[in-house]
C-alpha positions as CSV (number, residue, x, y, z in Angstrom):
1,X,44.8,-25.8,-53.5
2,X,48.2,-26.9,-53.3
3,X,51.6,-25.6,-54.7
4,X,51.2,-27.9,-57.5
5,X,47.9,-26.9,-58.8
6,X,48.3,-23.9,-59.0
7,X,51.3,-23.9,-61.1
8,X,49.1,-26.3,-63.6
9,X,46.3,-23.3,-63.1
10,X,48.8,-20.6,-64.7
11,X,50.3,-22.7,-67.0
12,X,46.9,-23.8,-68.5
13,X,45.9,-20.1,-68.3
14,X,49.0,-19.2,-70.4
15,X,51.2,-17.9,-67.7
16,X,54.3,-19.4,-68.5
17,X,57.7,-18.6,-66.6
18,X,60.8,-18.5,-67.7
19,X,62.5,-20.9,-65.2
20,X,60.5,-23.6,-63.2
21,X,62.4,-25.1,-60.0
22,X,60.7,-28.1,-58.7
23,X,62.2,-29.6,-55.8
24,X,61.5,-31.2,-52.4
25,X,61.2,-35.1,-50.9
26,X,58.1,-36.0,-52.3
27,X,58.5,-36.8,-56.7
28,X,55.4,-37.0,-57.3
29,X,54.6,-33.4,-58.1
30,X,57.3,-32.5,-59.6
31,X,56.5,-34.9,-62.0
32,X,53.1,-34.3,-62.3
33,X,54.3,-30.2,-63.4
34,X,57.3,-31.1,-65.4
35,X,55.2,-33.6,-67.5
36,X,52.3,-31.4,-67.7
37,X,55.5,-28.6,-69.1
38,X,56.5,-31.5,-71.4
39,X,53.2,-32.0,-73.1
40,X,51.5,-28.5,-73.5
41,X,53.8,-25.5,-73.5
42,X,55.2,-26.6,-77.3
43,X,53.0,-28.6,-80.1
44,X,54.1,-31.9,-81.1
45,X,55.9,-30.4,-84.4
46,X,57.1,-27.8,-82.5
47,X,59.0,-29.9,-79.9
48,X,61.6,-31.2,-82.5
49,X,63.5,-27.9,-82.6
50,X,62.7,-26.5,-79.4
51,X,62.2,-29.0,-77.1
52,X,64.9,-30.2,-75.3
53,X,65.6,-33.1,-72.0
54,X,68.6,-33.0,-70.4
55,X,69.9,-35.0,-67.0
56,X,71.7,-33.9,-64.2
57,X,74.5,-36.6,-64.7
58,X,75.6,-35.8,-68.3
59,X,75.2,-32.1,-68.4
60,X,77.3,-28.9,-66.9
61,X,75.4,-26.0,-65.5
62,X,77.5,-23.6,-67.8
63,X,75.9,-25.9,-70.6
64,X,73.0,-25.6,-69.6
65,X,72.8,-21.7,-69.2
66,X,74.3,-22.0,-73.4
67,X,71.3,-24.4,-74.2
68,X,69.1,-21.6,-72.4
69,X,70.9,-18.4,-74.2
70,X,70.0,-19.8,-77.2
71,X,66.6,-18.7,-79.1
72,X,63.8,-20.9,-80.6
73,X,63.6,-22.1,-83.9
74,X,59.9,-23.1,-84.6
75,X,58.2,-21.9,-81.6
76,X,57.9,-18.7,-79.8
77,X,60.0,-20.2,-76.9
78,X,62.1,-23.3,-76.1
79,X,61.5,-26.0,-73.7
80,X,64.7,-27.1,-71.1
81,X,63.7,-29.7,-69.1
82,X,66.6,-30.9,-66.7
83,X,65.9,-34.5,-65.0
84,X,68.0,-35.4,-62.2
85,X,68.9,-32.1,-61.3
86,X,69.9,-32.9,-57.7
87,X,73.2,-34.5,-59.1
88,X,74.5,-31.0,-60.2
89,X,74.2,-29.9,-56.6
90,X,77.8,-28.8,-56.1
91,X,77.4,-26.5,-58.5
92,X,73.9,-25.2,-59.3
93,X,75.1,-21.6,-57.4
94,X,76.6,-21.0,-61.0
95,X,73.1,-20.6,-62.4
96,X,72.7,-17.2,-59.8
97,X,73.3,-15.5,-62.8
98,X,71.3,-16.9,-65.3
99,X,68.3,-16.6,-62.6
100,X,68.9,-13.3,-62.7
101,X,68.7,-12.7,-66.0
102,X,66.9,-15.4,-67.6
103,X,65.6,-15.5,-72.0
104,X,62.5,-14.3,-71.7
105,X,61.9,-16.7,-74.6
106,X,63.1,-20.2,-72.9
107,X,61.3,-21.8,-70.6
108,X,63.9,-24.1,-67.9
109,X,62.9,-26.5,-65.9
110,X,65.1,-28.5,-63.4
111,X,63.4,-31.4,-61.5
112,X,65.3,-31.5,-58.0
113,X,64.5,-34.9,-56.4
114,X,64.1,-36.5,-52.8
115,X,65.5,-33.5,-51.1
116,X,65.6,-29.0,-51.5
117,X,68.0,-26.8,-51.9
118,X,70.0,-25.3,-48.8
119,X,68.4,-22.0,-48.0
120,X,71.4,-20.7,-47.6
121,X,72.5,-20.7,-51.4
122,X,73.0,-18.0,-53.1
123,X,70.6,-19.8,-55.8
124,X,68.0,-19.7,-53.6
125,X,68.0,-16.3,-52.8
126,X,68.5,-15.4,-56.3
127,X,64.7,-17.3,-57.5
128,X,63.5,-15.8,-54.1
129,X,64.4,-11.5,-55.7
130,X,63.1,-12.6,-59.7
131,X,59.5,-13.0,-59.3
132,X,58.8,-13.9,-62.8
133,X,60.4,-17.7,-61.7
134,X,58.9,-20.1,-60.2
135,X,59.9,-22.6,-56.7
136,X,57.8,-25.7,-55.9
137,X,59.0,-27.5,-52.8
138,X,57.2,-30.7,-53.0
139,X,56.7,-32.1,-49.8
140,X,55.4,-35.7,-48.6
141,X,52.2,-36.0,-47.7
142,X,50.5,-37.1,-44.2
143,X,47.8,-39.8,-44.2
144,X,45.1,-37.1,-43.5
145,X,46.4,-35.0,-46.6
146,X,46.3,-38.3,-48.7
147,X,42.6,-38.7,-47.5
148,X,42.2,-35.3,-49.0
149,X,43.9,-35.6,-52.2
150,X,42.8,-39.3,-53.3
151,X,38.9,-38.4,-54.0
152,X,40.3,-35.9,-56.2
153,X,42.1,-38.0,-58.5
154,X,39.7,-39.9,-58.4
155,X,37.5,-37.7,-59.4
156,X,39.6,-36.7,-62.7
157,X,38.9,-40.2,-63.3
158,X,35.1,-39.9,-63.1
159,X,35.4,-42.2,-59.7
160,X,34.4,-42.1,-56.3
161,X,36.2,-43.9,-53.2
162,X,34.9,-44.9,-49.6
163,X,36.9,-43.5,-46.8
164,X,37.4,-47.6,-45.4
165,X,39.1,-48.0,-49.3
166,X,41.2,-44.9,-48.6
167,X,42.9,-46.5,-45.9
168,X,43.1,-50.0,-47.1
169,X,45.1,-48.4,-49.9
170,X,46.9,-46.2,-48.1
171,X,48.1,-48.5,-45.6
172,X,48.9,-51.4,-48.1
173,X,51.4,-48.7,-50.2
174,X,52.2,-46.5,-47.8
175,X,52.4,-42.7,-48.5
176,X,54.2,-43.3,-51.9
177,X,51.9,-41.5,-54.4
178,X,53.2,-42.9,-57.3
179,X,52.6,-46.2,-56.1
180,X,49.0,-44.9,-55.2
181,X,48.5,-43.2,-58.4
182,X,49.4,-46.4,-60.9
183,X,46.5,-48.4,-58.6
184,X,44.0,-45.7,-59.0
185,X,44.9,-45.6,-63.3
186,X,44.4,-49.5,-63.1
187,X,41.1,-48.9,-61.1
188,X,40.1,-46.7,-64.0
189,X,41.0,-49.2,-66.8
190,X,39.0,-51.7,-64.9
191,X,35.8,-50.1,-63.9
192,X,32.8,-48.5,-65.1
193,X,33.0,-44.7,-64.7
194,X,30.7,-42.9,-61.9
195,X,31.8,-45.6,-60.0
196,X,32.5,-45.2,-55.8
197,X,35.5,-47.6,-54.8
198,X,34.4,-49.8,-52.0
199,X,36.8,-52.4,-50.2
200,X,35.2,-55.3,-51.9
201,X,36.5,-53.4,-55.3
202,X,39.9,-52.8,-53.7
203,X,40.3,-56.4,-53.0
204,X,38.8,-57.8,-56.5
205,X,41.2,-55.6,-58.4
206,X,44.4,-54.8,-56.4
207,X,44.7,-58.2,-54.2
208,X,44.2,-56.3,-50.7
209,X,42.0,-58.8,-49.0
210,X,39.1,-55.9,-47.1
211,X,39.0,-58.8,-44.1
212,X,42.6,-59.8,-43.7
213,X,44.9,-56.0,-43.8
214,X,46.8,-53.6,-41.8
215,X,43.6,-51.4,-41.5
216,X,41.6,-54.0,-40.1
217,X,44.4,-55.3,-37.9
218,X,44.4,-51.2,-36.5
219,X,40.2,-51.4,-36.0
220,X,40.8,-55.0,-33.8
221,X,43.9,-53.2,-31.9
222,X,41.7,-50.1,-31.2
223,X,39.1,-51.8,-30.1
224,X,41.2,-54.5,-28.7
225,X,39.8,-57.0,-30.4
226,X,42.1,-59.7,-29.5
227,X,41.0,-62.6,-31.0
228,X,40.4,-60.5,-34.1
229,X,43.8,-58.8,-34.2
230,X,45.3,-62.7,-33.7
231,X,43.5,-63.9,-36.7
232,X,44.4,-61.4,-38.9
233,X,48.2,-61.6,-37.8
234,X,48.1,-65.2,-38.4
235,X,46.6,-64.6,-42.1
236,X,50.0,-62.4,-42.4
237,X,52.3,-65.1,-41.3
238,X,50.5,-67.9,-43.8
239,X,50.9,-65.3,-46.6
240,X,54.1,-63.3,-45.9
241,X,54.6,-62.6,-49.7
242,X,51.4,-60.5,-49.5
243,X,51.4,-59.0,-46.2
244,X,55.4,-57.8,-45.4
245,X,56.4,-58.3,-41.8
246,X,58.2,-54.9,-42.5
247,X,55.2,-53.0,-43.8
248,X,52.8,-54.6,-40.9
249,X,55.5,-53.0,-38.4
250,X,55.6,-49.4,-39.8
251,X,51.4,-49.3,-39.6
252,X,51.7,-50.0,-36.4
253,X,54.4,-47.9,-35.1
254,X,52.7,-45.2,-37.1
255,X,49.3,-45.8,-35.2
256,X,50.7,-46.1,-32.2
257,X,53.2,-43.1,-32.5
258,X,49.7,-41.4,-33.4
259,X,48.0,-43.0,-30.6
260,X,51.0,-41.1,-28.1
261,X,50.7,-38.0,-30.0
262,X,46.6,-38.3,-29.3
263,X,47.2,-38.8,-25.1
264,X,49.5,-35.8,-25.1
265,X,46.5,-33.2,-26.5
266,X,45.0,-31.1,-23.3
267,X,42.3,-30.3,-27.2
268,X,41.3,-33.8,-28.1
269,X,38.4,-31.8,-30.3
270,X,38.6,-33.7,-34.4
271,X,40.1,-30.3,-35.6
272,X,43.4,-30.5,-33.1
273,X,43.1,-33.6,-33.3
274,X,42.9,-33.4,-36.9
275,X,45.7,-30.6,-37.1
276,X,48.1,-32.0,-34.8
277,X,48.4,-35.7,-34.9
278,X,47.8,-35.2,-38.8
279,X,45.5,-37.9,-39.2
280,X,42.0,-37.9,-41.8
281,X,38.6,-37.0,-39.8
282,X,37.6,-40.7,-40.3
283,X,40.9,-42.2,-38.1
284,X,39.6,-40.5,-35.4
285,X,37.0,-42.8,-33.7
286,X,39.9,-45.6,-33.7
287,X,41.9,-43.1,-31.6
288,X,39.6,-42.2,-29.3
289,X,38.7,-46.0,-28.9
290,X,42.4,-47.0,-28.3
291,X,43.1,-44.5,-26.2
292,X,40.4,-45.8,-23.5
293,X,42.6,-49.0,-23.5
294,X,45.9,-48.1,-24.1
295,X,47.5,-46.0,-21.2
296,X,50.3,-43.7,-22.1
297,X,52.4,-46.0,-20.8
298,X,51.8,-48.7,-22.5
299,X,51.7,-46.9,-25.4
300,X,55.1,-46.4,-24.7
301,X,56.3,-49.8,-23.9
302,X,54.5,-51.1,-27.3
303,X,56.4,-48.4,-29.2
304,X,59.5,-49.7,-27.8
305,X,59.1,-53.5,-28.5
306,X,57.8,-52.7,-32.3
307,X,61.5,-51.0,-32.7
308,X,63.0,-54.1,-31.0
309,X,61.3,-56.8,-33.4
310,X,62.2,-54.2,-36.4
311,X,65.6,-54.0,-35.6
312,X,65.6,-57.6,-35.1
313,X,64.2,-58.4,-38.8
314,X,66.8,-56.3,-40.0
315,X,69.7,-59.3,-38.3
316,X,70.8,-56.6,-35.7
317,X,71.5,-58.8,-32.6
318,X,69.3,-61.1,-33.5
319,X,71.1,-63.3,-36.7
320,X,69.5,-66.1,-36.5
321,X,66.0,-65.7,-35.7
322,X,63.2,-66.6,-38.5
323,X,60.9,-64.0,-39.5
324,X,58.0,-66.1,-38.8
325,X,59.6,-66.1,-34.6
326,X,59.7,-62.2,-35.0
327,X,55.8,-62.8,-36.1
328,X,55.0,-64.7,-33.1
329,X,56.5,-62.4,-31.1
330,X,54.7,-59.5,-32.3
331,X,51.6,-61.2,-31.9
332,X,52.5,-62.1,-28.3
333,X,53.4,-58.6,-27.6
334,X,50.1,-57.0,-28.5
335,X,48.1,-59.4,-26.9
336,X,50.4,-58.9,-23.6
């Protein structure tokens, strides 16, 4: 169970705490608590008087700490909920001590995006000593831990998914879980419930083709299915709107990074593999395929001329050349 769901646990079981600090790179779950704060601490007649947002921008910590000081007027506590809160960085040590003493009858919550606090602040510290608050540090998630998690929002939605759909998704959006989670309320809006999600539903309803995509072009490269692989690159280039010469790079760096990480094991077993590499249980045969054609060294040299052609398509050294000659030359490259 992760950090996240077991805050949403003790909040459902009635355990509320006074001051909620939700930080860290990854948004996703601090928005998933801080909504879940916003919609069932207080009833919806309730949240006139004592429900309060505030952002980061427009708002002083010493205001904030008043707003807190202050006592319900309907309920038996308030709701602070403080958006943005990374843009008070310079000066969130002056809430040390309000941490220490916080109203027993407010509930604060501060939603600290894209990055955490310096464990060297005082505030830190401070949440650290008063156990009765609470710290999420939201952190991205790997592809293996995405694996993981997808089924089970899926399941919330009374839906099912094939590990093949998993990556498909996965690679088209990357590891962005809002991205992910938007798809997944479409797919439930769409389809019957008790239903499993299988490429062909994937491509119907999201417009990821389950022949032409980045986890098909991975299978071909594994394999090293050349004429496959050069198909499916091709597809790309006669429908770059669809398939992003920048998101076709980052797959494969990431498989190949992967694939290096993979030759360096002395325990190739799936747990290490599983553990270390950080990849889902399924990714594995592709890995051990590649790795029977794909030396270290190569792996190497690949990894080097995938940064070349993405520094190129960014106009580094390379200002005039078309994104379909960058195209080519990725294709040449990985059938070298």
């Amino acid at each position: 169970m992760n950090e996240a769901k077991k805050i949403l646990v003790d909040i459902k079981k009635g355990l509320i705490a006074p001051i909620y600090f939700l930080m860290g790179e990854e948004p996703y779950f601090i928005d998933t608590v801080s909504e879940y704060l916003d919609k069932h601490v207080l009833e919806e007649d309730q949240k006139g008087f004592d429900q309060l947002v505030l952002y980061g921008q427009d708002v002083t910590v010493p205001a904030i700490i008043d707003y807190a000081r202050r006592f319900p007027m309907m309920a038996e506590r308030q709701v602070i909920i403080i958006k943005e809160a990374q843009n008070l960085k310079s000066t969130i040590d002056l809430l040390v001590p309000y941490v220490e003493n916080p109203t027993p009858t407010t509930t604060l919550v501060f939603c600290y995006k894209y990055e955490s606090l310096d464990k060297r602040k005082k505030l830190v510290k401070a949440l650290e000593k008063n156990k009765s608050c609470v710290v999420l540090e939201s952190k991205k998630l790997y592809e293996s831990q995405i694996a993981t998690w997808l089924p089970d929002v899926l399941k919330k939605k009374h839906l099912s998914i094939q590990p093949k759909a998993t990556q498909m998704l996965v690679d088209f959006l990357g590891t962005d879980l809002s991205r992910i989670q938007n798809e997944v309320n479409k797919l439930a809006l769409i389809v019957p419930e008790n239903t499993e999600v299988t490429p062909d539903i994937i491509e119907k309803n999201i417009g990821i083709s389950k022949e032409f995509n980045n986890f098909e072009l991975k299978s071909a490269l594994a394999v090293k299915d050349t004429y496959k692989a050069t198909r499916i690159l091709k597809h790309f280039a006669d429908n770059p709107k669809d398939n992003p010469l920048v998101v076709t790079l980052s797959v494969l760096y990431g498989f190949f990074q992967q694939l290096l990480s993979f030759h360096g094991l002395t325990d190739q077993s799936d747990r290490s593999v599983m553990a270390t590499v950080k990849v889902p249980i399924f990714a594995i045969k592709d890995l051990r395929s590649a790795a029977q054609h794909y030396p270290m060294k190569k792996v190497s040299s690949i990894i080097a001329a995938l940064r070349a052609i993405d520094v190129k398509s960014k106009g580094v050294g390379a200002a005039s050349i078309t994104e379909a000659d960058l195209r080519k030359e990725l294709i040449i490259m990985l059938n070298d």
